[in-house]
C-alpha positions as CSV (number, residue, x, y, z in Angstrom):
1,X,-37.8,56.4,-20.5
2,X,-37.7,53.6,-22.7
3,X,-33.9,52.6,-23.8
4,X,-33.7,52.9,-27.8
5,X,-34.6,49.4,-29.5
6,X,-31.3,48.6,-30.6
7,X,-29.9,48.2,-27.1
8,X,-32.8,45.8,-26.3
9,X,-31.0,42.6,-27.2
10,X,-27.9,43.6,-25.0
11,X,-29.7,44.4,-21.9
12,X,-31.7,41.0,-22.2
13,X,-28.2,39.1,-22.6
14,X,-26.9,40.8,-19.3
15,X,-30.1,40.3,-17.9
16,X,-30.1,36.5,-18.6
17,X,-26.6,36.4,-17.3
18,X,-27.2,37.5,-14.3
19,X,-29.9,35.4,-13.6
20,X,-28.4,32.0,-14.1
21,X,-26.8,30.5,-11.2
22,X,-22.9,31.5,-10.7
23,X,-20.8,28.0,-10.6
24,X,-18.8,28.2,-7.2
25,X,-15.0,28.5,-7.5
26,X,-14.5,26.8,-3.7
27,X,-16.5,24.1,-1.9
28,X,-16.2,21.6,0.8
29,X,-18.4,18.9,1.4
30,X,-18.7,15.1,2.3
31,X,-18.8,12.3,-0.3
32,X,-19.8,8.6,0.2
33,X,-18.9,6.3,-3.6
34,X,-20.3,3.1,-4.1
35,X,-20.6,0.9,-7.0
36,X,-23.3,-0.5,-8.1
37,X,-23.6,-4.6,-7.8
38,X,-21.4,-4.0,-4.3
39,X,-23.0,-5.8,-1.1
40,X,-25.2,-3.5,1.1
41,X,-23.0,-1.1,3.0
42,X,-19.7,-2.0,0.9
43,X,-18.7,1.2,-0.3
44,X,-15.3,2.6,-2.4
45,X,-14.9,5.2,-0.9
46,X,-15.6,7.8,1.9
47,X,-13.8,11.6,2.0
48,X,-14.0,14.5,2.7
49,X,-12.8,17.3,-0.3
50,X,-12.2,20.4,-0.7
51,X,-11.8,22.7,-4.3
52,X,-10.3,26.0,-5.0
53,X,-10.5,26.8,-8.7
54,X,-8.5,23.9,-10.1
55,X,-7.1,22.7,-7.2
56,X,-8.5,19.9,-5.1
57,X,-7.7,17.9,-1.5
58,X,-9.3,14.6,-0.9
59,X,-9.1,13.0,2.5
60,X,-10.0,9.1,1.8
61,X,-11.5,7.8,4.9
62,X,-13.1,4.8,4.1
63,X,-14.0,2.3,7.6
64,X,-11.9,-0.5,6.7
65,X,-9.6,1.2,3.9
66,X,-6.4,2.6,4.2
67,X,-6.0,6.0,5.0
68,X,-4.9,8.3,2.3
69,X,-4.4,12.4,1.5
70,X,-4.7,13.6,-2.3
71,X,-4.2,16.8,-3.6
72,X,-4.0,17.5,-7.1
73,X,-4.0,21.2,-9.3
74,X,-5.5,19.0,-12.2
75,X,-2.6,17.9,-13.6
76,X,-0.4,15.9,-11.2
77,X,-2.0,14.1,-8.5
78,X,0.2,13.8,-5.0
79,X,-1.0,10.6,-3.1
80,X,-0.1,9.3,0.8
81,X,-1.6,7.6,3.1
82,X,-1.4,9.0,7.0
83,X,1.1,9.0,8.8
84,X,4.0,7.7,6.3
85,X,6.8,9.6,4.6
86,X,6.9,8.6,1.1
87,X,4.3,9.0,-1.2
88,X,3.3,8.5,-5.1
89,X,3.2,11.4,-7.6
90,X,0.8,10.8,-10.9
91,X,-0.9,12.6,-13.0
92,X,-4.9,12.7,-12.5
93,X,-5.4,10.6,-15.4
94,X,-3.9,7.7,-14.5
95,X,-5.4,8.1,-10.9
96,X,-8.7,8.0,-12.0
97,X,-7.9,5.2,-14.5
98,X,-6.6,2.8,-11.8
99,X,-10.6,3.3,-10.2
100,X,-9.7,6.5,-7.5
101,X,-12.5,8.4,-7.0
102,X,-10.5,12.4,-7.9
103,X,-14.4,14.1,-8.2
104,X,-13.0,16.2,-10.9
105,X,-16.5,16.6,-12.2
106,X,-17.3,20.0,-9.8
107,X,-14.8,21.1,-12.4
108,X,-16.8,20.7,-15.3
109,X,-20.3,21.6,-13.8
110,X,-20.7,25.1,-17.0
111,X,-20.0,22.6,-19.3
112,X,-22.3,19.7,-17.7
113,X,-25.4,23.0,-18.4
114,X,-24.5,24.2,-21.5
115,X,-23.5,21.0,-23.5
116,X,-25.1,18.4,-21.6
117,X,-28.8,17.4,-21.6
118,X,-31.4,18.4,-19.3
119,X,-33.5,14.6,-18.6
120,X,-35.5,15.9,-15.9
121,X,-35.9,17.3,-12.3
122,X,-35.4,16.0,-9.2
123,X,-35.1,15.7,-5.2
124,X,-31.9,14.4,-3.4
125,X,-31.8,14.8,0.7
126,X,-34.4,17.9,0.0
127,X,-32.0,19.9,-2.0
128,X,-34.4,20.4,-5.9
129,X,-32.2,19.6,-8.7
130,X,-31.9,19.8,-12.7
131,X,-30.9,16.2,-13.8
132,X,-28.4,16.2,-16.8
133,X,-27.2,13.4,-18.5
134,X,-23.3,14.3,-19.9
135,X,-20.5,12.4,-21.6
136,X,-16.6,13.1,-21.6
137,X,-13.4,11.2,-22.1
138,X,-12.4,12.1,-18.5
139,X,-15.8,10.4,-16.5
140,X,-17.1,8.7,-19.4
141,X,-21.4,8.6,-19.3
142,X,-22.6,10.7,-16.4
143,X,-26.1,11.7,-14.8
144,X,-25.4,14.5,-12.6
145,X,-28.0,16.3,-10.2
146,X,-27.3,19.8,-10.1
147,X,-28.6,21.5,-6.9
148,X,-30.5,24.9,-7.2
149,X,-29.6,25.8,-3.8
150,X,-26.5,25.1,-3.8
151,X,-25.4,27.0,-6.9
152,X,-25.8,23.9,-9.2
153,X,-23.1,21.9,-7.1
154,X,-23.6,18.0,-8.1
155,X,-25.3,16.1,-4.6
156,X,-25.4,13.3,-6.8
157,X,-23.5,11.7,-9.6
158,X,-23.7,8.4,-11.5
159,X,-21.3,7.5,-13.7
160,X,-20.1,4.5,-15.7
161,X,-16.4,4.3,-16.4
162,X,-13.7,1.9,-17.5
163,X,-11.4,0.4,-15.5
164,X,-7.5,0.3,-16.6
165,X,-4.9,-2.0,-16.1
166,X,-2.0,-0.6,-14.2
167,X,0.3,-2.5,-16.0
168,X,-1.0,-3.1,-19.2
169,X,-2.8,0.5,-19.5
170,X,-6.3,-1.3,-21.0
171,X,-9.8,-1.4,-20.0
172,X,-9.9,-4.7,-18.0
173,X,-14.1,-3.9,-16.6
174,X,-16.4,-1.4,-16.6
175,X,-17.6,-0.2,-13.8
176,X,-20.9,2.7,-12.6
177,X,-20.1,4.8,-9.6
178,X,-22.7,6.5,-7.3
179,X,-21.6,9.9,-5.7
180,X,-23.7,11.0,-3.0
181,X,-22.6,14.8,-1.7
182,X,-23.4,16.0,1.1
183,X,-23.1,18.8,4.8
184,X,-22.0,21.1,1.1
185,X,-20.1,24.3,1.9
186,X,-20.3,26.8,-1.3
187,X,-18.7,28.9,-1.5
188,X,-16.3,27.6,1.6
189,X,-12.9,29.0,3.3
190,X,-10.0,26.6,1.9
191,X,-6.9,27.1,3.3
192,X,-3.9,27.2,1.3
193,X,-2.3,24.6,2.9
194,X,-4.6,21.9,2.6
195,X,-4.0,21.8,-1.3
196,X,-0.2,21.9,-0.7
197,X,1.8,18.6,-0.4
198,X,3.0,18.3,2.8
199,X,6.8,18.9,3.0
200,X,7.6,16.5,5.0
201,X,6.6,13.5,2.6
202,X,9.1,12.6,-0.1
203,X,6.8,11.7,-3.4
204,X,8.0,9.1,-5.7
205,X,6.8,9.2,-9.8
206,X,4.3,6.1,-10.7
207,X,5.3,5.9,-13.8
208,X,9.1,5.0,-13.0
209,X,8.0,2.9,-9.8
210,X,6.1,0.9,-12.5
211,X,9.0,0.8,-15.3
212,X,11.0,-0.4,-12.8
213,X,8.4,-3.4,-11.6
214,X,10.4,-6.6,-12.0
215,X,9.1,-8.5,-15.5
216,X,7.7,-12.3,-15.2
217,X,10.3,-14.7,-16.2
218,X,8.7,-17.3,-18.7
219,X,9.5,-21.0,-16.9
């Protein structure tokens, strides 16, 4: 039996719905940055994250680097590196504005499809995806390749950015980051006390470690 006309358009709505790929509340995967201009092989960073709805843990490993742990629910941002005691709270922002890679964009991949614009399709590492190009205040002008396999996670991101001051809190450059994503997990077990900061590491606030930054005397 046929169902009466007027329900039509609501079964086409839930049928549409449930065809479009489900964005993945947790993921872990492996993420080398670059920036474009570098020397061959320089890169900015190299981690490992994980996400659990807002929540995120980035282990910086970058060969060379110094070896640091963030976690972050969005808002603040706790930073350490390995191995010491004390570390820096912030919030994200002004993480991301002093050049830290925070990959907040998995966060925004419904809004990346529905407001962004589709530019094309696309292989990266043999994973088909649907290119958008995507501007916001947080990443500033993004291409993002959105993996069908992998539920639309983003194996690939460009994006070009300014870079604040610390001190003065104004674009000094701009720069364009490449993400390149990879061994993804989605959806993946994240346990809860990865996205904890660790107990044992006293945080300090960034913003009164830099109000409290001796001031150049004028000679």
């Amino acid at each position: 039996m046929r169902p009466p006309a007027r329900l039509l358009p609501a079964l086409l709505a839930v049928t549409l719905v449930a065809a479009s790929p489900e964005t993945p509340v947790t993921a872990h995967w492996k993420s080398t940055v670059t920036v474009e201009g570098a020397r061959p092989g320089d890169k900015l960073q190299e981690a490992e994250v994980w996400r659990d709805g807002g929540r995120m843990r980035i282990e910086d490993r970058t060969p060379g680097g110094v070896q640091t742990n963030l976690v972050s629910d969005g808002g603040d941002a706790f930073v350490w590196e390995v191995g010491k005691t004390v570390g820096v709270r912030m919030t994200e922002g002004a993480a991301r504005k002093r050049g830290r890679p925070v990959h907040d964009y998995v966060r925004r991949v419904d809004q990346i499809r529905t407001k962004g614009k589709l530019v094309g399709e696309e292989k990266v590492d043999g994973h088909a995806c649907d290119v958008y190009a995507y501007e916001t205040p947080q990443d500033g002008k993004g291409t993002y390749w959105l993996a069908r396999d992998l539920k639309g996670f983003p194996v690939r991101v460009v994006i070009e950015r300014s870079v604040m001051s610390p001190y003065r809190g104004k674009p000094i450059d701009t720069v364009k980051l490449e993400y390149r994503n990879r061994d993804v997990q989605v959806p993946a077990r994240v346990p809860e006390e990865l996205l904890e900061p660790p107990g044992d590491v006293q945080f300090q606030d960034a913003a009164e470690i830099f109000t409290n930054l001796p001031k150049a005397v004028p000679h």
